[in-house]
PAZAPA-4460 file (N, C-alpha, C; in steps of 0.05 Angstrom, whole numbers, plus 32768, in hexadecimal, padded with zeros to 4 digits):
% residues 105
    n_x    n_y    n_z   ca_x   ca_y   ca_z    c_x    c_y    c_z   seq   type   mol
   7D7C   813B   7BAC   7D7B   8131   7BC7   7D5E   8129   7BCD     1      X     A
   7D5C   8112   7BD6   7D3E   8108   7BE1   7D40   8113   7BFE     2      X     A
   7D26   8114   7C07   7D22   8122   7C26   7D05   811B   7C2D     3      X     A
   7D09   8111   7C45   7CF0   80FF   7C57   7CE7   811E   7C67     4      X     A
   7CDE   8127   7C6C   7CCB   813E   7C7C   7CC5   8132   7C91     5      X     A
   7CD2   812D   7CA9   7CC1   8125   7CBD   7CAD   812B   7CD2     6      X     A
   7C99   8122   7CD8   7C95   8133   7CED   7C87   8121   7D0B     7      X     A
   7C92   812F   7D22   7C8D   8119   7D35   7C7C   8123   7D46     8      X     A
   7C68   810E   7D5D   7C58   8118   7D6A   7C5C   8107   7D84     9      X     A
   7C5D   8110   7D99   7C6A   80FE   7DA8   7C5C   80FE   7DC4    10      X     A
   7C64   80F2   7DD1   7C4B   80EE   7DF0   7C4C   810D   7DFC    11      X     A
   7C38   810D   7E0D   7C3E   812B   7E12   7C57   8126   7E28    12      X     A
   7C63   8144   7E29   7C7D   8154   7E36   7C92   8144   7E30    13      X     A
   7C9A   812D   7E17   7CAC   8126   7E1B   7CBB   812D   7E05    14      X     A
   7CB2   8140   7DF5   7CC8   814E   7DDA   7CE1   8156   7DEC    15      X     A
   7CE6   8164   7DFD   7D02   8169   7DFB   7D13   8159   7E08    16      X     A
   7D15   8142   7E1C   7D21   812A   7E1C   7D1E   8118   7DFF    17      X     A
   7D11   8111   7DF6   7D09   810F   7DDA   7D1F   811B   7DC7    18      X     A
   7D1F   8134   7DC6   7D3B   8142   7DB3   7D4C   8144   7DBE    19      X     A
   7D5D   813F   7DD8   7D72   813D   7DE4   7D81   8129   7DD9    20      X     A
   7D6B   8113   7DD7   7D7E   80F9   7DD0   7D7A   80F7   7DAF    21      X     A
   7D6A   810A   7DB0   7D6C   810B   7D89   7D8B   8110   7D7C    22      X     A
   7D86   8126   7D93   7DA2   813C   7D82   7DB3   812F   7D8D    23      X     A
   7DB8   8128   7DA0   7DCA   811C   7DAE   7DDC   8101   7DA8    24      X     A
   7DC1   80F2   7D96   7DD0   80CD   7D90   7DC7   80D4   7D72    25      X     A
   7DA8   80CE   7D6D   7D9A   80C6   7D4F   7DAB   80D9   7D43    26      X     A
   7DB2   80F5   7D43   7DB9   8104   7D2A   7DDC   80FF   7D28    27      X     A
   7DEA   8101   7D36   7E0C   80F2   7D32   7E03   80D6   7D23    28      X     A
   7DF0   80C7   7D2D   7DFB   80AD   7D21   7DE7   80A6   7D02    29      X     A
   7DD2   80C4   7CF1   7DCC   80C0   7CD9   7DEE   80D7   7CCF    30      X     A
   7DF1   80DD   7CDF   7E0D   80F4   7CCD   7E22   80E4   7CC5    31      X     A
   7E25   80CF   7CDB   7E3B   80B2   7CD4   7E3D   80A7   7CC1    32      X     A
   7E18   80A4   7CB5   7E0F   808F   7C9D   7E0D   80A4   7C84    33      X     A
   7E12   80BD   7C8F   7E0F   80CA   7C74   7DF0   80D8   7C6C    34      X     A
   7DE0   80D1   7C83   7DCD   80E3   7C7C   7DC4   8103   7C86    35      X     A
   7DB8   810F   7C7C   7DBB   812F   7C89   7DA3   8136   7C9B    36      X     A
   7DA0   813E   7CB3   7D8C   814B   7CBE   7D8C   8169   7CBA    37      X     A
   7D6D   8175   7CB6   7D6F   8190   7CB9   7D55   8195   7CD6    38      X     A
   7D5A   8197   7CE1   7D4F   819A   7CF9   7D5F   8193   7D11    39      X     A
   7D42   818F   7D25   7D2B   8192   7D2F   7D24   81AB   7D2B    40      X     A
   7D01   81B6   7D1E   7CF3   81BD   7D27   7CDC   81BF   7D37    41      X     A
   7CE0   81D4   7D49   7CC5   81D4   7D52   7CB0   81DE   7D52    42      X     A
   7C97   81CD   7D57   7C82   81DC   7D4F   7C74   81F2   7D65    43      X     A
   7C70   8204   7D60   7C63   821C   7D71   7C45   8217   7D78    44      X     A
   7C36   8200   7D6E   7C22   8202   7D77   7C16   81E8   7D81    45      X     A
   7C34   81D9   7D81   7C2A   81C4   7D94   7C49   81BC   7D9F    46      X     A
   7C46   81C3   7DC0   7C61   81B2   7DC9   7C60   819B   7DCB    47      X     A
   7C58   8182   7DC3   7C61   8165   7DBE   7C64   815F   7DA0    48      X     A
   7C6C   8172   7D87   7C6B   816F   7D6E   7C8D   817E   7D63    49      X     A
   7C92   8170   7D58   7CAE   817D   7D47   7CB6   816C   7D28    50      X     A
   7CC1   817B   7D23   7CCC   8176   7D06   7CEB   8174   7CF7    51      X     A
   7CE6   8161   7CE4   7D04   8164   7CDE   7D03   815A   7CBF    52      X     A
   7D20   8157   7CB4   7D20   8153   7C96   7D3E   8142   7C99    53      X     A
   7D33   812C   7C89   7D50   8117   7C8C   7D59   8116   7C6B    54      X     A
   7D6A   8119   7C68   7D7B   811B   7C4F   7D89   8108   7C42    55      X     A
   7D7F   80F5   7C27   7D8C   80E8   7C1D   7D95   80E9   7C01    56      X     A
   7DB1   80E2   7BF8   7DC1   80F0   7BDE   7DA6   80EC   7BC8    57      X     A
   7D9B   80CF   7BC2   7D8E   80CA   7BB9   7D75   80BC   7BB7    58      X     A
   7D66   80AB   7BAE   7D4F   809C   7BB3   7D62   807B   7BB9    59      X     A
   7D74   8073   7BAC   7D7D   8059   7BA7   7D8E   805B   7BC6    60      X     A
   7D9D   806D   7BD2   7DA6   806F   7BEC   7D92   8069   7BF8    61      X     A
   7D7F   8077   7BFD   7D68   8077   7C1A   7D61   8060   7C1F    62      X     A
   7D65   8049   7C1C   7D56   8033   7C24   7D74   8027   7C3B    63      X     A
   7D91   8023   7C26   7DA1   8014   7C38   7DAC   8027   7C50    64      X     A
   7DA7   8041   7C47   7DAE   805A   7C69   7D9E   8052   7C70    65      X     A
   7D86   8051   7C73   7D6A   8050   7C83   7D75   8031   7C99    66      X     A
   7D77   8026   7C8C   7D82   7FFE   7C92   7D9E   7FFA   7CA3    67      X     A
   7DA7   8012   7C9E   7DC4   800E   7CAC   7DB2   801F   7CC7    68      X     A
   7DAC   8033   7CC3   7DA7   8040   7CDA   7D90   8035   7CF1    69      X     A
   7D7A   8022   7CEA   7D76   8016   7CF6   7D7B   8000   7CF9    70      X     A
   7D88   7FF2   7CF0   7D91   7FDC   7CF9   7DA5   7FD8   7CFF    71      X     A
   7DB1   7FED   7D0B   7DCF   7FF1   7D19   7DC9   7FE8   7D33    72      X     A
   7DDD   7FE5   7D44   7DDF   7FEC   7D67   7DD0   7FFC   7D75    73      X     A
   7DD9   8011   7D6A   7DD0   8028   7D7D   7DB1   802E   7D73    74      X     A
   7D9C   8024   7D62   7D88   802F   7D57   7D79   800E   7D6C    75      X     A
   7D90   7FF5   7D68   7D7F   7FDF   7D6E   7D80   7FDD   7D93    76      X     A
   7D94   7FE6   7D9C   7D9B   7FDC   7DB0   7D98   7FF9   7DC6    77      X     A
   7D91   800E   7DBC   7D8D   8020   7DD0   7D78   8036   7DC5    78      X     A
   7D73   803D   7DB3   7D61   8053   7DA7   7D46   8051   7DA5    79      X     A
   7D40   803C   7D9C   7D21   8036   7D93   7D1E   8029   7DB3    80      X     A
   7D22   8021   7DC0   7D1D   8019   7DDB   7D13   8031   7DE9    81      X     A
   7D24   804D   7DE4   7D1C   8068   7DED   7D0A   806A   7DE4    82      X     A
   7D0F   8078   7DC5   7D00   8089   7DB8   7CE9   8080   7DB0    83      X     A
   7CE1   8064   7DAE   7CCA   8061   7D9F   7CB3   8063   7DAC    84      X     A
   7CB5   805C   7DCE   7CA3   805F   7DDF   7C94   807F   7DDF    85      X     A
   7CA9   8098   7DE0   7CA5   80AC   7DE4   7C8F   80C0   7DCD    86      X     A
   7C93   80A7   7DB3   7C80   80B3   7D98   7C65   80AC   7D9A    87      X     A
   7C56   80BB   7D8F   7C38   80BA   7D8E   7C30   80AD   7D71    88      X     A
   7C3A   80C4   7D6C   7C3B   80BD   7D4C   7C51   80CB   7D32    89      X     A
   7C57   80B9   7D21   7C65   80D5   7D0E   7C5F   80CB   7CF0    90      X     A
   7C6B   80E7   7CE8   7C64   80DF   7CC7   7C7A   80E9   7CB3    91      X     A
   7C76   80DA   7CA5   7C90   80DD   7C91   7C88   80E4   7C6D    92      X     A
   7C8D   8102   7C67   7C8A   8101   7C47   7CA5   810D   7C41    93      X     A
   7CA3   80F7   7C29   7CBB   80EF   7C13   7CBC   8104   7BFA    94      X     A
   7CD2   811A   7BF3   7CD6   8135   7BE1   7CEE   812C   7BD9    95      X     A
   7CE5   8139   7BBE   7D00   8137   7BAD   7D09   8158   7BA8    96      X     A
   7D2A   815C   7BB2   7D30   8176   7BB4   7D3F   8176   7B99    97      X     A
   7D3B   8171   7B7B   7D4A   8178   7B65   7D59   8191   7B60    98      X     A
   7D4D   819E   7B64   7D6F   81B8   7B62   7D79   81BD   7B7F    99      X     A
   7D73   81B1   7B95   7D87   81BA   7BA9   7D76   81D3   7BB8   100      X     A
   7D65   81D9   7BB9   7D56   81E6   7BCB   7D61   81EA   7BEC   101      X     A
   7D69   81D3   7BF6   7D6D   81CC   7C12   7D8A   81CA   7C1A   102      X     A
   7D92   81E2   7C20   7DB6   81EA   7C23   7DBF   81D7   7C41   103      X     A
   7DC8   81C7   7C40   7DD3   81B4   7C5D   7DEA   81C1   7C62   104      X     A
   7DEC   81C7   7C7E   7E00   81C2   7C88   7E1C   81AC   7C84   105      X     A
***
């Protein structure tokens, strides 16, 4: 399993409207496409910072999930209109889980 580590930093006080609509829209509609979230975490030493881990079967998957998911409807026509305003910054590193380390739901 490949896995993006994410981590987000976002304007101040707006993480938990921020993860409302995370958990709420973004994570149903990567579970649709087949990809796995293991989060939100949060971080304890900064409330505008959290974390997550997006899950793909393989390296040759992650590009057309990635493509369907944003360039769907709901990523084009209502999400990034929200969400992208509310980010500061984020960052993304790319792990390879070869024996299965990371038990999903």
């Amino acid at each position: 399993m490949i896995i993006e580590m994410r981590t987000y930093k976002l304007k101040p006080g707006r993480r938990s409207e921020f993860l409302e609509i995370f958990r709420g829209k973004s994570m149903p509609a990567h579970a649709d496409i087949g990809m796995k979230i293991l989060g939100p975490f949060l971080s304890m030493e900064d409330p505008d910072t959290f974390f997550f881990m997006r899950g793909f079967p393989d390296l040759e998957s992650r590009e057309p999930m990635k493509a369907k998911f944003y360039e769907g409807e709901l990523w084009k026509n209502e999400l990034e209109q929200v969400l992208m305003p509310m980010i500061d910054k984020y960052d993304v590193v790319l792990v390879d889980d070869p024996i299965g380390l990371i038990r999903w739901a």
